[in-house]
C-alpha positions as CSV (number, residue, x, y, z in Angstrom):
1,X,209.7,125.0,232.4
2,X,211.4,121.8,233.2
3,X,209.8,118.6,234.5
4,X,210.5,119.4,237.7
5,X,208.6,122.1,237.9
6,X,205.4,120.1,237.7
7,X,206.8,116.6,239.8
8,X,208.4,117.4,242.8
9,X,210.3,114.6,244.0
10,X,210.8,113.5,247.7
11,X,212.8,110.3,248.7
12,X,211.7,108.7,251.7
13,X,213.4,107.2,254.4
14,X,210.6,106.3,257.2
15,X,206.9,106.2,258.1
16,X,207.1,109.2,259.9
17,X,208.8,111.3,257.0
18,X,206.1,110.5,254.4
19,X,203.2,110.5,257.0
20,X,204.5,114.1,258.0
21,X,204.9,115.5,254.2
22,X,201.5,114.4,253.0
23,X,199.6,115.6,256.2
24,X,201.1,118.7,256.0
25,X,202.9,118.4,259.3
26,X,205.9,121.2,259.8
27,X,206.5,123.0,257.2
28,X,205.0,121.0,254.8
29,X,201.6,121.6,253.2
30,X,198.5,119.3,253.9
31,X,197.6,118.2,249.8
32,X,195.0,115.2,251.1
33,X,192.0,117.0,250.2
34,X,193.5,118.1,246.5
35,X,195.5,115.0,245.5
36,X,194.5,111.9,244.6
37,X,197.1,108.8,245.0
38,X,198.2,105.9,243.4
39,X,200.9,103.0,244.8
40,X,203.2,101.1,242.7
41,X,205.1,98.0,243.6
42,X,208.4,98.9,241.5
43,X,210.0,101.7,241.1
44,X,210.8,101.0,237.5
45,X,206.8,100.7,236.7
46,X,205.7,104.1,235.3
47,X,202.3,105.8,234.7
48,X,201.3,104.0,231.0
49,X,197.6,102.4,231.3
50,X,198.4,98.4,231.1
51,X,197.1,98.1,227.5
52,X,199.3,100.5,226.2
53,X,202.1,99.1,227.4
54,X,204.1,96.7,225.1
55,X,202.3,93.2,225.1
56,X,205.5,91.0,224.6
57,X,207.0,92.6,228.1
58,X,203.8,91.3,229.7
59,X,204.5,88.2,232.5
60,X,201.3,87.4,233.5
61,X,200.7,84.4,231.3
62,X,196.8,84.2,231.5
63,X,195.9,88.2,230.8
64,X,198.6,87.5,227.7
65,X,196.8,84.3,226.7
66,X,193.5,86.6,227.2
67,X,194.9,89.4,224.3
68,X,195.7,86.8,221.9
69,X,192.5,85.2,221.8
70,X,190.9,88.6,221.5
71,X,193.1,89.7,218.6
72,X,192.2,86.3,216.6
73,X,190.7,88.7,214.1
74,X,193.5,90.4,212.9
75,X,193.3,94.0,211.6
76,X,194.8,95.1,207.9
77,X,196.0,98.6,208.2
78,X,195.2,101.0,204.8
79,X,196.4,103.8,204.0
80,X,194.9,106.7,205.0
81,X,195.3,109.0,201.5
82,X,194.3,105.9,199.5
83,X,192.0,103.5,201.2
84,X,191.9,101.0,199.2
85,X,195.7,100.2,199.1
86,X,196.3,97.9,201.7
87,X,199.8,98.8,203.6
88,X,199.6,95.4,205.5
89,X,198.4,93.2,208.2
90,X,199.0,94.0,212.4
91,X,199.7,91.4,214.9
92,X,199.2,91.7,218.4
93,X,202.4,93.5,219.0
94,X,201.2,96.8,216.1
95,X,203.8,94.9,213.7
96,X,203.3,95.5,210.1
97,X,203.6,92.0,208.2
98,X,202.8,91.7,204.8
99,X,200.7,88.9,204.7
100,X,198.0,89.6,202.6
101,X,194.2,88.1,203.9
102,X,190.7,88.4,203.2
103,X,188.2,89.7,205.4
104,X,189.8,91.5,207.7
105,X,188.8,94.6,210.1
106,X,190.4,97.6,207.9
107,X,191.7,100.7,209.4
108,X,193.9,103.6,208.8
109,X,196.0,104.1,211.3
110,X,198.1,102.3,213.6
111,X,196.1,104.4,216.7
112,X,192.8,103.0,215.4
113,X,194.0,99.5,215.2
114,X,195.0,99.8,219.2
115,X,191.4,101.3,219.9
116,X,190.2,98.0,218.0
117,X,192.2,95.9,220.0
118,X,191.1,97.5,223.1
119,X,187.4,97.1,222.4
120,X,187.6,92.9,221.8
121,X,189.3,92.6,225.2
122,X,186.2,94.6,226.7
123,X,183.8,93.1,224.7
124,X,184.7,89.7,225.7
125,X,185.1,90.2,229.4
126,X,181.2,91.1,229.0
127,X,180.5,88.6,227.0
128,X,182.6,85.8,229.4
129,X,180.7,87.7,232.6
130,X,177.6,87.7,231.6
131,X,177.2,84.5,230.3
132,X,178.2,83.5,233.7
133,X,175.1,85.5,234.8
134,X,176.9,88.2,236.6
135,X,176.0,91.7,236.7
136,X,177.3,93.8,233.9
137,X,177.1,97.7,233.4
138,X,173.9,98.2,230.9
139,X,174.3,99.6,227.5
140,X,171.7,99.5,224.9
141,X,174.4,99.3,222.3
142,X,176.8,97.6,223.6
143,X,174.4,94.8,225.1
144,X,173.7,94.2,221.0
145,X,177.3,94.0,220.2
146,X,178.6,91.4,222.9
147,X,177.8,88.5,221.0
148,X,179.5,89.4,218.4
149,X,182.5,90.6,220.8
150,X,183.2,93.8,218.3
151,X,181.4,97.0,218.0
152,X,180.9,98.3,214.2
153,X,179.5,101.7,215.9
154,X,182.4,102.4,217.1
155,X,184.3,103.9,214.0
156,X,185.0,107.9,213.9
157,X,181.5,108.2,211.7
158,X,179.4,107.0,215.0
159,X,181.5,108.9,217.7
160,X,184.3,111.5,218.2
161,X,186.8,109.9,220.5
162,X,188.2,107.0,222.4
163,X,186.5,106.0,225.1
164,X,183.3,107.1,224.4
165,X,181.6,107.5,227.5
166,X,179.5,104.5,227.2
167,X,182.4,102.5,227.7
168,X,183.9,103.8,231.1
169,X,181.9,101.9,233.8
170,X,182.6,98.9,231.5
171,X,186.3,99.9,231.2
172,X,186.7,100.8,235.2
173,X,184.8,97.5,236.2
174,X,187.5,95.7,233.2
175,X,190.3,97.5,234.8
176,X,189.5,96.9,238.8
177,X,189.7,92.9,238.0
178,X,192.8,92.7,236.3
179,X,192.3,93.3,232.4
180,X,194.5,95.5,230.7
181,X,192.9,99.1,230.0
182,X,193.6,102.5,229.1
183,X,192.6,103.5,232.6
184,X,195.3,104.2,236.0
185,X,194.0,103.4,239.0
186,X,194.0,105.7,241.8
187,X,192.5,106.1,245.5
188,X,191.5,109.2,247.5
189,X,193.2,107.5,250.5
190,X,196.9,107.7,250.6
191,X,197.2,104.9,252.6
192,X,195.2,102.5,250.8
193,X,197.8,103.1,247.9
194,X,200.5,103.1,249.9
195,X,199.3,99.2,250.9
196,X,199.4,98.4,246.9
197,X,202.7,99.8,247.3
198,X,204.4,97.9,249.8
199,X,202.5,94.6,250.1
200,X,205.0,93.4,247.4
201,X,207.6,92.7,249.9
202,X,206.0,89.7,251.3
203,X,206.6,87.8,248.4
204,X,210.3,89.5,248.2
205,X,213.5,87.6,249.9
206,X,214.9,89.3,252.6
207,X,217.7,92.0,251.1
208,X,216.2,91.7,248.2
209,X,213.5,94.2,248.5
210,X,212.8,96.6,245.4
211,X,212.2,99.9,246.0
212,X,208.6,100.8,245.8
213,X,206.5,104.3,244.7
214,X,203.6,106.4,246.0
215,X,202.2,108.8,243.6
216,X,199.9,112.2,244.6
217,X,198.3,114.4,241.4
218,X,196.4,117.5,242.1
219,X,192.8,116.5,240.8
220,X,191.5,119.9,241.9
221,X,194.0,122.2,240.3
222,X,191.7,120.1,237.0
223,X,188.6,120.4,238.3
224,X,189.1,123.9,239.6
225,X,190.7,125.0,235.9
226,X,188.3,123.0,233.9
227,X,185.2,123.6,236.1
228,X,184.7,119.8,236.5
229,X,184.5,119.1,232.8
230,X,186.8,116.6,231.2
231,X,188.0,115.7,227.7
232,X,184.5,113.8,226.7
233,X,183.5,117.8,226.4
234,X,186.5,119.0,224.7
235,X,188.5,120.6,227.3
236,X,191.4,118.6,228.3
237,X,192.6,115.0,227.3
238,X,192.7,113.9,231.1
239,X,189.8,112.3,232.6
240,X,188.6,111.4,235.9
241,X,186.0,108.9,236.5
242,X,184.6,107.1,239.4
243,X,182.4,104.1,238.9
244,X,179.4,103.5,241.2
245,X,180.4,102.3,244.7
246,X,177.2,100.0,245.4
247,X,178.1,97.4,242.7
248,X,181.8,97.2,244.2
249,X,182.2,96.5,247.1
250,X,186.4,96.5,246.9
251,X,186.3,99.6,245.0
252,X,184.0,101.4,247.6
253,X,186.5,100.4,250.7
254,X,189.6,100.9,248.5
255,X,187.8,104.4,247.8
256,X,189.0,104.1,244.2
257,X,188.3,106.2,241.1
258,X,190.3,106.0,237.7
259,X,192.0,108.3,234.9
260,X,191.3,108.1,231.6
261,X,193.3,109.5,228.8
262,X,190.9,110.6,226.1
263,X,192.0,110.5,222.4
264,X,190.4,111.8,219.1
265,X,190.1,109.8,215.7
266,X,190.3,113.4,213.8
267,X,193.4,114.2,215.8
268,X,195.5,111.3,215.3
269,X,197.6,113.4,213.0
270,X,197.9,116.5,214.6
271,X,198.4,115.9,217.9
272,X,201.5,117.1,219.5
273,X,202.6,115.0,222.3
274,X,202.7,111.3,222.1
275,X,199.4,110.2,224.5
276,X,201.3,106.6,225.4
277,X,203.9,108.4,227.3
278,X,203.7,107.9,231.1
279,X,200.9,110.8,232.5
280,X,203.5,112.4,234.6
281,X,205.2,113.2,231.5
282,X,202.2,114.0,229.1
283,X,200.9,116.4,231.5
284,X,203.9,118.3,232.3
285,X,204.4,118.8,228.5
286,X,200.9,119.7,227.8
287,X,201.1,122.9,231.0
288,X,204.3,123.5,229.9
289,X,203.2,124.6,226.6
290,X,200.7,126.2,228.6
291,X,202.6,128.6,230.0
292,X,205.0,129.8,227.5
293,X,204.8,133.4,226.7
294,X,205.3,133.1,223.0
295,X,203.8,130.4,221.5
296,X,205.4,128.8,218.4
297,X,203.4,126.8,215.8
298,X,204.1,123.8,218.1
299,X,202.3,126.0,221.0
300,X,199.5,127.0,218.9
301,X,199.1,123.1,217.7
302,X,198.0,122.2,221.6
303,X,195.9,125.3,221.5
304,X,194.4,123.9,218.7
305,X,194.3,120.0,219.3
306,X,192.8,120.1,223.3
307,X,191.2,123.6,223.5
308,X,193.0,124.4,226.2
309,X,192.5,127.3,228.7
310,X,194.2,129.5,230.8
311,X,195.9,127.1,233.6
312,X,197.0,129.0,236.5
313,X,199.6,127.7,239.6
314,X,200.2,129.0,242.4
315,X,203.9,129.7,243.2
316,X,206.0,125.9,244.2
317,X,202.2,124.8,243.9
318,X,202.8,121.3,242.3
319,X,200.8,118.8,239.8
320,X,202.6,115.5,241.1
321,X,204.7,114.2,244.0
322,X,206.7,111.1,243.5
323,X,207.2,109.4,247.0
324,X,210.4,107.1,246.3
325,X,210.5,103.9,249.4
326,X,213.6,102.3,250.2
327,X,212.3,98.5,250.0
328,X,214.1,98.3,253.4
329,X,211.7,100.1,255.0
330,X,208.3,98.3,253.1
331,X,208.0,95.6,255.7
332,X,207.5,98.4,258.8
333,X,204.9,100.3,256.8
334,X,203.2,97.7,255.9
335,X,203.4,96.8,259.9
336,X,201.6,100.5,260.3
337,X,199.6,99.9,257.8
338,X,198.0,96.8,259.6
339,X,198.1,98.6,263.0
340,X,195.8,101.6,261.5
341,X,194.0,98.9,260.1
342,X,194.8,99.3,256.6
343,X,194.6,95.1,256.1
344,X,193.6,92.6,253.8
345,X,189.5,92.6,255.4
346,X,189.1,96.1,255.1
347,X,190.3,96.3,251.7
348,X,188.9,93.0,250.6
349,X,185.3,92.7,252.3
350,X,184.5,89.2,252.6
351,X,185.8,85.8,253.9
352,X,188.4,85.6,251.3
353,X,189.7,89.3,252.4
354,X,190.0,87.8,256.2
355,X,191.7,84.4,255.1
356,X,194.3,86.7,253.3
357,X,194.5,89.4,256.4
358,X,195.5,86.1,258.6
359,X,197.9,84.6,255.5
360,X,199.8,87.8,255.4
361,X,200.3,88.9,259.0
362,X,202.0,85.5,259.2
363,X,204.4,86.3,256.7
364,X,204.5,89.6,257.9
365,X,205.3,88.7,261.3
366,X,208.2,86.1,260.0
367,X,210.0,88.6,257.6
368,X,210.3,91.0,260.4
369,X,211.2,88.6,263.2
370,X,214.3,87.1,260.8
C-alpha cells in the first residue's frame, strides 16, 4: 500500500477549515480523542528525534557547543566479526578517521556509538542540574554513574535495548528543555501544537512567512492493537510515554507526552527499515509490511525483528494527518489562538510566561496592523 494510504494529507487555507476537519464538523470525522498532535514551525522540518538528525546542520550554536563537549571521549569503532581489529576512530559527525588512540570507549557498530553519544549528553545534563541542586528524576544506577557522565551498564550484556526504561523520565525532562533526544514531542491538545506551529511568524518579515505544519497520529489505533504495551515489552518499536505532570509545570499545561523509538543491540543487523527515518515514514513501512498477503523473506524479517501482530484498520481509517499552513495565514491563528486563550501565560505558568504573553501580543498586534 502506498504512503498515502497511512498519511492523509490536507492543505489548509483558514482557521475555520482546520478547526472544522479536526472537530469533526461536516463531513469530517472528530479524531481529538484518538490522535495525539504535534506543531512544527517549517514545513521542511520532518519527524527525526533532534539527536538523530545530522549534527553539522545544527544552528543553534550553544546545544552544538553542548555535543561537542559531551563527545570529548571519542569512541573507536571494532569490528564486529573480529573485536580486536580496530576499524577506526568516530567523530561527532559518525565519520570514520583513522587515527589510531589509546583508551578509547570501543564498540562495534556505528548504532552503538550513537547510543554512546546519546547517553554523555544525558548524563551531563544531570550532572550540570544537579550540581545546581535542582530536582532530577531518581535512579539508583544512574545517580552512581553521573559523576562519571558515562554509564558502563549500559552495554547489550546489562540490558536489551535503547532506551532502557530507566532512562525515559530523564530523556523526556532532557528533551522538554531543549537537548537533543531520541524523543518527538507531542500534545493531546491540538491547539497547544498548533501555537508551536505558528508562533514562528513573529520573528518572520512580513511576506516572508514560511509555511508551517500540524501533525495528528492515531495513538489509539497502538494502544488498541498493542493492548497498551509498547516496544520496552517486545511488541512494537514505537513508544509513548508521558512524564509525571507535578514536577512540570509547562509540560502539565502544554498537556505534553513524547514518542520514543525503541531499538535493539541484537537487532542492529537484521533490522529491516532504517529507524532514523522520519516516523511518518517508518511506520507506514512497518503496517505496510503488515498487511501484505504474501510475505516475502523481507516480510517475514519484520515478523521476526518487532514481533508484530495482527494490525487491523478500518476502511479510509488513517495513522497520520499532515495539516499543511500557508504562512499567510499564521499571524490570524495565532490571533485565535490568543482569543481562546492559547497564550504565552497559560502555556508558560509563571511571571516569565506573562512578560512574554505581553512581548508577543505587541508584535502580534503590529504585524497585523502593517
Amino acid at each position: 500500500m502506498p504512503y498515502e494510504d497511512y498519511v492523509k494529507t490536507y492543505n489548509i487555507d483558514s482557521c475555520n477549515k482546520l478547526f472544522n476537519i479536526i472537530q469533526g464538523k461536516g463531513d469530517y470525522q472528530d479524531i481529538r480523542e484518538n490522535f495525539i498532535f504535534r506543531g512544527v514551525k517549517n514545513i521542511s522540518y520532518t519527524l527525526i528525534p533532534s539527536v538523530l538528525r545530522k549534527l553539522k546542520d545544527s544552528k543553534n550554536y550553544l546545544i552544538t557547543e553542548f555535543i561537542e563537549d559531551s563527545y570529548r571521549s571519542n569512541i573507536t569503532l571494532h569490528n564486529e566479526k573480529n573485536k580486536s581489529r580496530r576499524i577506526g576512530q568516530i567523530d561527532k559527525y559518525n565519520n570514520i578517521t583513522r587515527r589510531d588512540k589509546n583508551n578509547l570507549d570501543h564498540v562495534t557498530s556505528l548504532d552503538e556509538a550513537d547510543i554512546k553519544k546519546e547517553m554523555k549528553i544525558l548524563l551531563k545534563f544531570l550532572d550540570y542540574a544537579d550540581k545546581s541542586g535542582l530536582h532530577v528524576p531518581f535512579n539508583e544506577r544512574i545517580r552512581e554513574n553521573i559523576h562519571r557522565q558515562t554509564d558502563y551498564k549500559s552495554k547489550p550484556e546489562y540490558f536489551d535495548c535503547w532506551p532502557d526504561i530507566s532512562y525515559l523520565e530523564i530523556i523526556s525532562l532532557a528533551q522538554h528543555y531543549g537537548l537533543p533526544t531520541r524523543a518527538l514531542d507531542w500534545t493531546y491538545d491540538y491547539k497547544v501544537a498548533l501555537y508551536f506551529a505558528v508562533i514562528g511568524v513573529l520573528d518572520e518579515e512580513k511576506g516572508t512567512e514560511k509555511d508551517c505544519l500540524l501533525w495528528a497520529l492515531n495513538y489509539k489505533k497502538f494502544e488498541n492493537n498493542y493492548q497498551g504495551r509498547s516496544a520496552l515489552w517486545g511488541n512494537f518499536p514505537l513508544n509513548f510515554y508521558r512524564p509525571e505532570y507535578n514536577k512540570n509545570p509547562n509540560l502539565a499545561a502544554q498537556k505534553g507526552l513524547f514518542t520514543i523509538l525503541i531499538d535493539y543491540y541484537e537487532k542492529f543487523d537484521k533490522r529491516p527499515l532504517n529507524l532514523k527515518q522520519p516516523l511518518d515514514k517508518v511506520l507506514a513501512k512497518i503496517l505496510d509490511y503488515n498487511k501484505k498477503p504474501e510475505r516475502s523473506n523481507e516480510n517475514e524479517s519484520v515478523y521476526k525483528v518487532w514481533n508484530l501482530n495482527e494490525f487491523t484498520m478500518d476502511d479510509n481509517e488513517k495513522i497520520f494527518y499532515k495539516f499543511i499552513i500557508p504562512g499567510k495565514i499564521k499571524s490570524k491563528i495565532l490571533r485565535e489562538l490568543y482569543i481562546e486563550g492559547y497564550s504565552e501565560e497559560y502555556l508558560f505558568p509563571g511571571y516569565s510566561g506573562v512578560a512574554l504573553s505581553i512581548e508577543n501580543r505587541v508584535k502580534l498586534d503590529k504585524k497585523l496592523n502593517k
